[in-house]
N, C-alpha and C positions, 0 to 999 in steps of 0.2 A: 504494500500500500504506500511505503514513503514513496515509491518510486513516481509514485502517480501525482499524489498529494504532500505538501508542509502537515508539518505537526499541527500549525495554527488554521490550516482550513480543514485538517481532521477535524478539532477542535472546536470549530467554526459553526461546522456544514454539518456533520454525522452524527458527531452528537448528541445534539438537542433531538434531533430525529428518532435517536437508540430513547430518549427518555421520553418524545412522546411515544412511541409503539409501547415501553415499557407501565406504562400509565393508563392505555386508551384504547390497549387490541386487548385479542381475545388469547388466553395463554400460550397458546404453539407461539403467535407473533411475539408474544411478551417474553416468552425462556429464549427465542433467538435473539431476540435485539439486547437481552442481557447478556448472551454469551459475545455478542459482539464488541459489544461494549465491553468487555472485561477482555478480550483481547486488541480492540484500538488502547486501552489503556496500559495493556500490558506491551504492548511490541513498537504501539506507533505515536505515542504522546510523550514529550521530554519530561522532564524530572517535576517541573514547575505545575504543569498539569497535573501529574498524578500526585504530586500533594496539594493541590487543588483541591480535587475528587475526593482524596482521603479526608479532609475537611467535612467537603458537603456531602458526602454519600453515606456519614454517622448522622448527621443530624436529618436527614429523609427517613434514613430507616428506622433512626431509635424509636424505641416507644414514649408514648405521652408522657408515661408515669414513671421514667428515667430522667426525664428534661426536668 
């Protein structure tokens, strides 16, 4: 994928898109765009993104009565 795309228009463009499918489809769509997503983060987004995400991808998932 880098070959094709920067890390900033992975970042950008795909995304947001892996978190709508992940939010708004039906589950076959929503376990793919997570695994996808967990592989753009793992192979094609530099260091700055993926602590990024390690950020905001705890406080999406936590629960109410953790926060």
């Amino acid at each position: 994928m880098q070959d094709y795309l920067t890390s900033d228009q992975i970042f950008e463009n795909l995304v947001p898109l892996c978190f709508q499918h992940m939010s708004e489809s039906v589950f076959p769509v929503r376990s793919a765009a997570a695994v996808t997503l967990a592989k753009l983060i793992r192979y094609g987004l530099t260091q700055t993104f993926r602590e990024y995400f390690n950020a905001n991808l705890r406080s999406i998932f936590e629960p109410d009565f953790l926060s």
